[in-house]
KEVEXVEX-376327 format. One record per residue (C-alpha): residue number from 1; residue in three letters; x, y, z. Coordinates in pm, 1 decimal. Example, Ala and Ser with C-alpha at 12.3 -4.5 7.8 and 13.67 -1.06 7.14 Angstrom:
2
{1 'ALA' {1230.0 -450.0 780.0}} {2 'SER' {1367.0 -106.0 714.0}} 
This chain:
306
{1 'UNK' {-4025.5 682.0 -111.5}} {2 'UNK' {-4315.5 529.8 -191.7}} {3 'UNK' {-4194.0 173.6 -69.9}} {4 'UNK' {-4153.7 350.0 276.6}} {5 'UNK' {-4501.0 501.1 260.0}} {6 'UNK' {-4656.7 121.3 203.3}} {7 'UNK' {-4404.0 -3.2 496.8}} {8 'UNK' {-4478.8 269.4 742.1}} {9 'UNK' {-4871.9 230.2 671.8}} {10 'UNK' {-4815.6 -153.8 757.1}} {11 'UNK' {-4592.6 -154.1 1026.2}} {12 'UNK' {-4690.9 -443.6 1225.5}} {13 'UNK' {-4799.7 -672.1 1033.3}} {14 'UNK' {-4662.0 -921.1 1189.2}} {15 'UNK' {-4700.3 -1017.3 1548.0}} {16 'UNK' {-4439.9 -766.6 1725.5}} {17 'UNK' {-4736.1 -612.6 1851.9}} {18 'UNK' {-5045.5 -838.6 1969.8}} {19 'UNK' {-5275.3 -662.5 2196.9}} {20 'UNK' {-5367.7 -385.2 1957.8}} {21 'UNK' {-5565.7 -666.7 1739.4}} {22 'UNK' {-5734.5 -772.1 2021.0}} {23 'UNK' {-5876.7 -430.8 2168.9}} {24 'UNK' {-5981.7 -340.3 1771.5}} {25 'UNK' {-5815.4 -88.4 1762.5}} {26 'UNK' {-5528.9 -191.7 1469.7}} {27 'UNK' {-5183.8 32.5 1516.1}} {28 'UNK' {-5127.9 -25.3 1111.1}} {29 'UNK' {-5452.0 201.5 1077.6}} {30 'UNK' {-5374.1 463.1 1367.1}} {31 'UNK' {-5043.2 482.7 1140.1}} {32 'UNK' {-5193.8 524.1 799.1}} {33 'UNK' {-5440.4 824.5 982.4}} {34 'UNK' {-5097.6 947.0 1095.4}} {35 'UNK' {-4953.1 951.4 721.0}} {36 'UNK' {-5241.0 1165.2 632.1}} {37 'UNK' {-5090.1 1462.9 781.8}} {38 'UNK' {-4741.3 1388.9 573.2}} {39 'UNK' {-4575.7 1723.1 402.5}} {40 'UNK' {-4840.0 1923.7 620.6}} {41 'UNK' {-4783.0 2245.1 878.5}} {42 'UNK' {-4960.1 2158.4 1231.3}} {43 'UNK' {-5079.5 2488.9 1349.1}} {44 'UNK' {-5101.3 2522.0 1770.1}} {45 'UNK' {-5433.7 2732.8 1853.6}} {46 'UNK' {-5566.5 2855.3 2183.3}} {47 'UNK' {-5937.4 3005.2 2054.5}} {48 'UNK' {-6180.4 2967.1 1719.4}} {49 'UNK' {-6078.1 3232.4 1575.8}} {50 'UNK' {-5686.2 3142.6 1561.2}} {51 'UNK' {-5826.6 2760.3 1416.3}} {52 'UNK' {-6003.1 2947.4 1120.1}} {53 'UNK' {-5706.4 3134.4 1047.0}} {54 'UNK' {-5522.7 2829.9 1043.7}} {55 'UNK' {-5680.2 2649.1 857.6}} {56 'UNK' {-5742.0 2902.6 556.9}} {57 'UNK' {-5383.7 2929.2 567.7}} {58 'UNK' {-5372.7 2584.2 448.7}} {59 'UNK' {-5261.7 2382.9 831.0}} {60 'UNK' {-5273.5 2042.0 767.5}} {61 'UNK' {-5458.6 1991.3 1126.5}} {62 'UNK' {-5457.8 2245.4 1429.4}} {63 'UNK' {-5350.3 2128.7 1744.2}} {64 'UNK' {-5552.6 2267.1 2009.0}} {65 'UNK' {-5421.5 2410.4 2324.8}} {66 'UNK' {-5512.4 2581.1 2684.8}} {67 'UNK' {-5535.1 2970.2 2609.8}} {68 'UNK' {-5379.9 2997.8 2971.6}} {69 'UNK' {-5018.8 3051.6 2957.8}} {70 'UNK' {-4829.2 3155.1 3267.2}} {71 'UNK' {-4494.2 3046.5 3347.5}} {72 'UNK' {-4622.9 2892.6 3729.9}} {73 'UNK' {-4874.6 2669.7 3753.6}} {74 'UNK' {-4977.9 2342.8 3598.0}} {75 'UNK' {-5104.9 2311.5 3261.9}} {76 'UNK' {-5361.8 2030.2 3171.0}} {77 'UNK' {-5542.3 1876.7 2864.9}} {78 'UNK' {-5757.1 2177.3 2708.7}} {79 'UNK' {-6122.7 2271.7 2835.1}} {80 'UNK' {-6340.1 2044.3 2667.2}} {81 'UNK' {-6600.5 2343.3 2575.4}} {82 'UNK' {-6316.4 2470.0 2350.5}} {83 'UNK' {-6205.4 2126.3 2196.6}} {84 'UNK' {-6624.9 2105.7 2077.2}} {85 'UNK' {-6638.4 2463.0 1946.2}} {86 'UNK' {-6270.4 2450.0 1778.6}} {87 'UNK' {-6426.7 2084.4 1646.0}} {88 'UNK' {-6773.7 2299.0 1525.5}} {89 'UNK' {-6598.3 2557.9 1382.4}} {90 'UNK' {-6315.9 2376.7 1125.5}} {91 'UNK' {-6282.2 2123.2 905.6}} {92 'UNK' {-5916.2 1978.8 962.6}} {93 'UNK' {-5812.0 1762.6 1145.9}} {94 'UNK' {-5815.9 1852.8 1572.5}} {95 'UNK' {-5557.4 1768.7 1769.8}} {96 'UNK' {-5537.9 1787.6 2148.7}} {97 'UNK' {-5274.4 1748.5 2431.5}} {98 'UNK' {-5311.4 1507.3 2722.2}} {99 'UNK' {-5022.9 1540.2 3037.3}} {100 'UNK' {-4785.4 1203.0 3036.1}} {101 'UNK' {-4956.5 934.1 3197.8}} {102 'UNK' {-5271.6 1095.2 3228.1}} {103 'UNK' {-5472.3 834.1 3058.8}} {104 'UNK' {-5834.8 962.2 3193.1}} {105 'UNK' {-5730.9 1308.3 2997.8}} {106 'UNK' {-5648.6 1060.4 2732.2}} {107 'UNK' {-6043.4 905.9 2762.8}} {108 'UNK' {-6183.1 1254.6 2766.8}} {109 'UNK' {-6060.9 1374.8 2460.3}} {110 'UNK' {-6144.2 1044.4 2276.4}} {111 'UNK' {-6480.9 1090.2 2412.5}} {112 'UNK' {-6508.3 1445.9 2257.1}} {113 'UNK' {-6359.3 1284.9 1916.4}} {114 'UNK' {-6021.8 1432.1 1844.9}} {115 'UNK' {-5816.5 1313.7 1560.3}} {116 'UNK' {-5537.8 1271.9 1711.9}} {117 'UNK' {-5405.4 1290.4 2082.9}} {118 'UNK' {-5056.1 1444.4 2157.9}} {119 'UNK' {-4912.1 1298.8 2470.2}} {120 'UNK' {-4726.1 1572.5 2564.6}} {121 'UNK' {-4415.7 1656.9 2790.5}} {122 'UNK' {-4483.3 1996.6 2681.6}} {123 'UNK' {-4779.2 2063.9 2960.1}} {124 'UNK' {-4738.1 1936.6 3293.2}} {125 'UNK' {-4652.4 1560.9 3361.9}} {126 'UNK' {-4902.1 1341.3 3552.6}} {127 'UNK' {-4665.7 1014.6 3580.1}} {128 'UNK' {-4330.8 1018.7 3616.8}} {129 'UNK' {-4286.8 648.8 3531.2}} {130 'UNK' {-4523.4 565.6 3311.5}} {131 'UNK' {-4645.3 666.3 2935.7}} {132 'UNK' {-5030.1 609.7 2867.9}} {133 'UNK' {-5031.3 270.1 2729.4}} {134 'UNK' {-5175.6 402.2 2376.1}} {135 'UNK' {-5253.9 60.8 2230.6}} {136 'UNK' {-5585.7 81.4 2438.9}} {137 'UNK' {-5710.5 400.4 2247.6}} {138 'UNK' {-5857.0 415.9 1955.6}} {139 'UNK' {-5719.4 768.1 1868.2}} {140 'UNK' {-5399.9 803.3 1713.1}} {141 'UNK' {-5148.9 900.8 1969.5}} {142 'UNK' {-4830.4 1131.0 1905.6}} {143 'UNK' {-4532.5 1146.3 2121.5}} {144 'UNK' {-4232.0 1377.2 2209.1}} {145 'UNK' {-3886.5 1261.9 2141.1}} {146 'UNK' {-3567.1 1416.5 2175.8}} {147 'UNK' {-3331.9 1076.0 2020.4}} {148 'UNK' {-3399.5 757.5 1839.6}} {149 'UNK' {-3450.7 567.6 2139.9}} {150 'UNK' {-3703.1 756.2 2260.7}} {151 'UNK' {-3851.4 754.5 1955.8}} {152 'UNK' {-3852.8 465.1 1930.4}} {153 'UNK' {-3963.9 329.0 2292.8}} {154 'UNK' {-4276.3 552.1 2250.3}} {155 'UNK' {-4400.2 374.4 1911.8}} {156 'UNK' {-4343.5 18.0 2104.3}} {157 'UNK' {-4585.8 198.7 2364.2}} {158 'UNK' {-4835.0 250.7 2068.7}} {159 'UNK' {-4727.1 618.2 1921.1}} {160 'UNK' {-4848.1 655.0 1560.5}} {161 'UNK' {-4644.3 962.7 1486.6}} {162 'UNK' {-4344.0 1090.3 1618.3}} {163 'UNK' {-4247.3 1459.7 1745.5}} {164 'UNK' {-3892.7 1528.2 1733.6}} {165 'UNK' {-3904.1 1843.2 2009.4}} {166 'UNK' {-3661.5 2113.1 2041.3}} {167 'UNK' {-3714.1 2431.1 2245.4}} {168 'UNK' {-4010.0 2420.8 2495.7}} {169 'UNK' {-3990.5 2727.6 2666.8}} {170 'UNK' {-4170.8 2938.8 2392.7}} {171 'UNK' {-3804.0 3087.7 2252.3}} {172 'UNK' {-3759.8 3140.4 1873.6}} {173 'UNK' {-3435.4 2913.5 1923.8}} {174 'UNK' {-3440.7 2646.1 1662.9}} {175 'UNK' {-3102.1 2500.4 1744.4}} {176 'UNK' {-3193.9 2268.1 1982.3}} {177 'UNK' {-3448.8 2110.6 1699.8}} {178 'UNK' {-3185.6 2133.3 1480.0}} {179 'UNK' {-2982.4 1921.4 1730.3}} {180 'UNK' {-3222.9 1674.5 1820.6}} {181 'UNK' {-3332.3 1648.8 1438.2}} {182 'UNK' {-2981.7 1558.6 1308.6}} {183 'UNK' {-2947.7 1324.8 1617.1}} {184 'UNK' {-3201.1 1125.2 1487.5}} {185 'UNK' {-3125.0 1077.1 1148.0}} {186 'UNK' {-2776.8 1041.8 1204.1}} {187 'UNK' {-2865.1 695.0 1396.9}} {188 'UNK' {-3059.6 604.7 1131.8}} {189 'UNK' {-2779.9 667.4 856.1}} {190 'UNK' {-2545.7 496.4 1136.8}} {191 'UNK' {-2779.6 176.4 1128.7}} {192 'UNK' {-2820.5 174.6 803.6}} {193 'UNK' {-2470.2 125.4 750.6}} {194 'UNK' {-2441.9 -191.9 992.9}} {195 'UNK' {-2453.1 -505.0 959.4}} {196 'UNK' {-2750.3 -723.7 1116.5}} {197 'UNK' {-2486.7 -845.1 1356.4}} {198 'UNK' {-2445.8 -535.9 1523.8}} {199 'UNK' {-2809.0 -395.6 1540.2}} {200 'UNK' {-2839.7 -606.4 1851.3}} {201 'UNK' {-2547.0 -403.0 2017.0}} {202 'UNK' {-2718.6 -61.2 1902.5}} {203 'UNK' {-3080.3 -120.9 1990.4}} {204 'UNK' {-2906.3 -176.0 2362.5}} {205 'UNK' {-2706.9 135.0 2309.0}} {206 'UNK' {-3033.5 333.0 2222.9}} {207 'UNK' {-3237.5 115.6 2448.4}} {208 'UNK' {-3509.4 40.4 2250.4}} {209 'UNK' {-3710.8 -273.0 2156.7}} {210 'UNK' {-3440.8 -465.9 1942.0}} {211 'UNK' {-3723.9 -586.7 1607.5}} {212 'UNK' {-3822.9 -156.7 1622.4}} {213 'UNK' {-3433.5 -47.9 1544.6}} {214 'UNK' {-3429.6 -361.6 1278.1}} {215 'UNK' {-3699.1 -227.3 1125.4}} {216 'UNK' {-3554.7 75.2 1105.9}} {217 'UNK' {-3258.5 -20.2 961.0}} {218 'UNK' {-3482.8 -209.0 697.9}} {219 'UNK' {-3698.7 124.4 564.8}} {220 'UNK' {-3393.2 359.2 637.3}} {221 'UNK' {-3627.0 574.5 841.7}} {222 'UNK' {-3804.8 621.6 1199.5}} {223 'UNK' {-4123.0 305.7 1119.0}} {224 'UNK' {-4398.4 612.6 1197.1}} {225 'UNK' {-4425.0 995.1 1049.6}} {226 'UNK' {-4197.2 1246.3 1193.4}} {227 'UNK' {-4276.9 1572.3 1267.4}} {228 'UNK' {-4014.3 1841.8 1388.7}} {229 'UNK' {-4129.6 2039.5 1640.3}} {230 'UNK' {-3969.6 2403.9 1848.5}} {231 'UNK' {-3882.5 2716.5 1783.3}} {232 'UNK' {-3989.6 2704.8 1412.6}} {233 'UNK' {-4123.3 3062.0 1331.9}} {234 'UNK' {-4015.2 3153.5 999.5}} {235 'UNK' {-4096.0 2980.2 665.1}} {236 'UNK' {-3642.3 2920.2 616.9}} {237 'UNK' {-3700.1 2732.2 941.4}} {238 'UNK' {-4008.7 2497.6 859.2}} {239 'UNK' {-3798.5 2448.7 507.4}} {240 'UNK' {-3479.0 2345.7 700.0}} {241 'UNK' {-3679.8 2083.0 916.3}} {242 'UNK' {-3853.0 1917.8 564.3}} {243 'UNK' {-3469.9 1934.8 441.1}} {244 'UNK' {-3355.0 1760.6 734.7}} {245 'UNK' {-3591.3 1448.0 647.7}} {246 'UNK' {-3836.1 1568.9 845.3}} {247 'UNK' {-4230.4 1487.0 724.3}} {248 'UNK' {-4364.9 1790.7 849.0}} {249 'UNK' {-4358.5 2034.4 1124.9}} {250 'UNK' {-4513.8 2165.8 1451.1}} {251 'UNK' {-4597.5 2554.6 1434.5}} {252 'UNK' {-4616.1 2719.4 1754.9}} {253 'UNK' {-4919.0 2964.5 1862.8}} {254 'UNK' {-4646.2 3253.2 1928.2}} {255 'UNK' {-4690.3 3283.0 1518.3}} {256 'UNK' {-5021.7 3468.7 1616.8}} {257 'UNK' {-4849.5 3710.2 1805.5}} {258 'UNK' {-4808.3 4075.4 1620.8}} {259 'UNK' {-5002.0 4159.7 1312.7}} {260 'UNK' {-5103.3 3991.8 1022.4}} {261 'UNK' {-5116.8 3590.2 1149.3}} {262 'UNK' {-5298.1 3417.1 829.8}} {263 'UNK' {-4953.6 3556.6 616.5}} {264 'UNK' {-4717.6 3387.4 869.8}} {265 'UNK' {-4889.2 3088.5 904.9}} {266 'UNK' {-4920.2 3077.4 539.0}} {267 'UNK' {-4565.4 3156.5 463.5}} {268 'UNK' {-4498.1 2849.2 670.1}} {269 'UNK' {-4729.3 2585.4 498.6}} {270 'UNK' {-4627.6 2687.0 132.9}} {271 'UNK' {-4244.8 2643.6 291.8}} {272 'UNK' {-4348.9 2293.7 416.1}} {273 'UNK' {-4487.6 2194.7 43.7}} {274 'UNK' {-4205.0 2380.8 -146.5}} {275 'UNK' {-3867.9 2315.9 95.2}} {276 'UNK' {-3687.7 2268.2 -205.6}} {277 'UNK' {-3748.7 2575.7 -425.2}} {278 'UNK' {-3552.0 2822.3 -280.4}} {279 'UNK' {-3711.0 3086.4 -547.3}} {280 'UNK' {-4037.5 2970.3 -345.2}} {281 'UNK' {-3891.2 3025.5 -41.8}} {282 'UNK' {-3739.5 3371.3 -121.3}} {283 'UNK' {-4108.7 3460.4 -219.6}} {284 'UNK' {-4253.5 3358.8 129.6}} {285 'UNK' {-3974.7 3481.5 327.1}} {286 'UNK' {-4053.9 3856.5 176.8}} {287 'UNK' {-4255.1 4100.3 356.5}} {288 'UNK' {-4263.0 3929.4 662.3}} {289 'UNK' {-4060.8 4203.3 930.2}} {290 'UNK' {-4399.2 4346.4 982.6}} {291 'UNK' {-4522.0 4087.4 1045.7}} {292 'UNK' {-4377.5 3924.2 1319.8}} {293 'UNK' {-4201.4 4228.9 1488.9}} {294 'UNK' {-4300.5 4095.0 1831.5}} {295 'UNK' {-4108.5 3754.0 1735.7}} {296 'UNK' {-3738.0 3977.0 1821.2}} {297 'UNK' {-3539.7 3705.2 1893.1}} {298 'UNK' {-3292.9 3831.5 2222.5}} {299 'UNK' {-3017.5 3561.2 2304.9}} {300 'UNK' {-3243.2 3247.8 2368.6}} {301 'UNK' {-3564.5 3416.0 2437.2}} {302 'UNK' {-3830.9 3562.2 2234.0}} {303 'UNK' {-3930.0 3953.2 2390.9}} {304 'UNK' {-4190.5 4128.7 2213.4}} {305 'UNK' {-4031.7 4505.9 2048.4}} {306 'UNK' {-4004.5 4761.2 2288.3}} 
C-alpha cells in the first residue's frame, strides 16, 4: 500500500502532462495535498455552526455548501461571506463547490483560499461541453465520476482526487454508490488482469487517455484518491464504502438533520478509521435511532417522521 501511496503522490513524473510545470502549479503536489485527506470523513456544511460540529467530530475537511436548498432554481458556488467566516471559524481543511465549467467561480474561491475546489455536477452546470481546465489553478480540484472513464478523463483534465457519486437527489439510497463503486473497481481488477496488449483496446472502450488506464493497470488502483460519495448516512454505510476500496467518503449535510448531529457525524468518522472492526462498528452503530429519526428512509426518498 505504501508503494501506491509514493506512486499516486508522483503521478506525473514524467511528461504525460506538460503545462502544469509551466503555470507552477505541479499536479504531483495538488495530488500529495489530495492524499492528505486519505482514511478521512468529508463533512458537507451549510453555516459555522454545522463546520464546528464537524470538525470536533473528527471530519477530515468540511466541504462547504449554499444553505439554500430548494428543488427549482439554480444553485451556484457558495456566498463568499460564508466561505471567509466557515475559513475564520475552523481549522480543517475548506472545501468549496464551483458549477462545471464555471471557471470564474473556480477564480473566486481560489481568491478566498480554499483547500480544495469540488467541481461539481451536483449544483447547477454552467458548460455543457466543457470541464474547467484545472491545470491552470493552483487549488486542488476534485471531480464527480460515475465509471472509470470518467474518472479517469477528469484527472487528464487536472482532477487531484476523485468522487465516485451515487445518489444526488438528497435520498438515503446508497445503492447507486454501491453500483458505481463496484463499477469502478471491477475495471480496475479487469485491467489488472490484461495483458499490455489489450489495454489499448480498453482505454478505447472506457474512452480515456490510453498512458492514464496503463497506469492504472500498473498501481492496481484509480492514479488519484478516491472518495465515495451519496446516500451515505449511517456509520455500516461509510464502513461498506472503505471496504469497497474506497479512501474515504463524502458525508452529506442531511446528517444534521434531527437531533444530536456531532454523534452522527462522529459515528461516521470512527467507521471510516475502523471499517474493519466490526466490534467497532457495532459500538458506533448503537444508539443512533434517536438520532437520526428524520433520516426514515421511504422507497428511494428520505421524508422526515411524521
Amino acid at each position: 500500500m505504501a508503494d501506491q501511496d509514493q506512486g499516486a503522490v508522483t503521478l506525473y513524473s514524467g511528461a504525460a502532462i506538460t503545462d502544469a510545470a509551466k503555470k507552477n502549479h505541479p499536479f504531483s503536489v495538488k495530488v500529495g495535498l489530495a492524499q492528505v485527506l486519505r482514511g478521512g470523513a468529508i463533512v458537507e456544511v451549510s453555516s459555522v455552526d454545522q463546520a464546528k460540529i464537524a470538525e470536533s467530530a473528527g471530519a477530515c475537511a468540511v466541504l462547504i455548501s449554499d444553505p439554500v436548498r430548494s428543488a427549482a432554481g439554480v444553485h451556484r458556488m457558495p456566498d463568499p461571506s460564508l466561505v471567509k467566516e466557515i475559513k475564520r471559524a475552523v481549522s480543517v481543511p475548506a472545501m468549496a463547490r464551483a458549477r462545471v465549467g464555471h471557471f470564474v467561480e473556480a477564480q473566486i474561491l481560489e481568491s478566498l483560499a480554499v483547500d480544495y475546489i469540488d467541481e461539481s455536477e451536483i449544483i447547477s452546470v454552467a458548460d455543457e461541453e466543457h470541464f474547467i481546465n484545472k491545470h491552470n489553478f493552483r487549488s486542488p480540484f476534485v471531480c464527480g465520476c460515475r465509471d472509470t472513464g470518467e474518472a479517469l478523463r477528469r484527472i487528464r483534465e487536472g482532477a487531484a482526487m476523485i468522487r465516485i457519486q451515487g445518489d444526488v437527489a438528497g435520498t438515503g439510497n446508497v445503492a447507486e454508490t454501491v453500483r458505481n463503486v463496484r463499477r469502478v473497481m471491477g475495471d480496475v481488477r479487469v485491467l489488472n488482469n490484461m495483458d499490455d496488449d489489450e489495454v489499448f483496446a480498453f482505454a478505447k472502450k472506457l474512452s480515456a487517455p490510453y498512458d492514464l488506464v496503463a497506469q492504472t493497470k500498473q498501481m492496481g488502483r484509480v492514479p488519484v484518491v478516491q472518495f465515495a460519495s451519496g446516500g451515505i448516512t449511517t456509520p455500516a454505510d461509510a464502513a461498506l464504502m472503505m471496504q469497497l476500496g474506497c479512501d474515504g467518503v463524502f458525508v452529506g449535510s442531511e446528517v444534521f438533520d434531527g437531533e444530536d448531529p456531532f454523534k452522527k457525524v462522529r459515528s461516521i468518522v470512527q467507521a471510516v478509521q475502523h471499517y474493519n472492526d466490526p466490534h467497532v462498528l457495532a459500538e458506533m452503530s448503537s444508539g443512533l435511532e434517536s438520532a437520526m429519526e428524520s433520516l426514515s428512509v421511504s422507497g428511494d426518498r428520505i421524508q422526515g417522521s411524521v
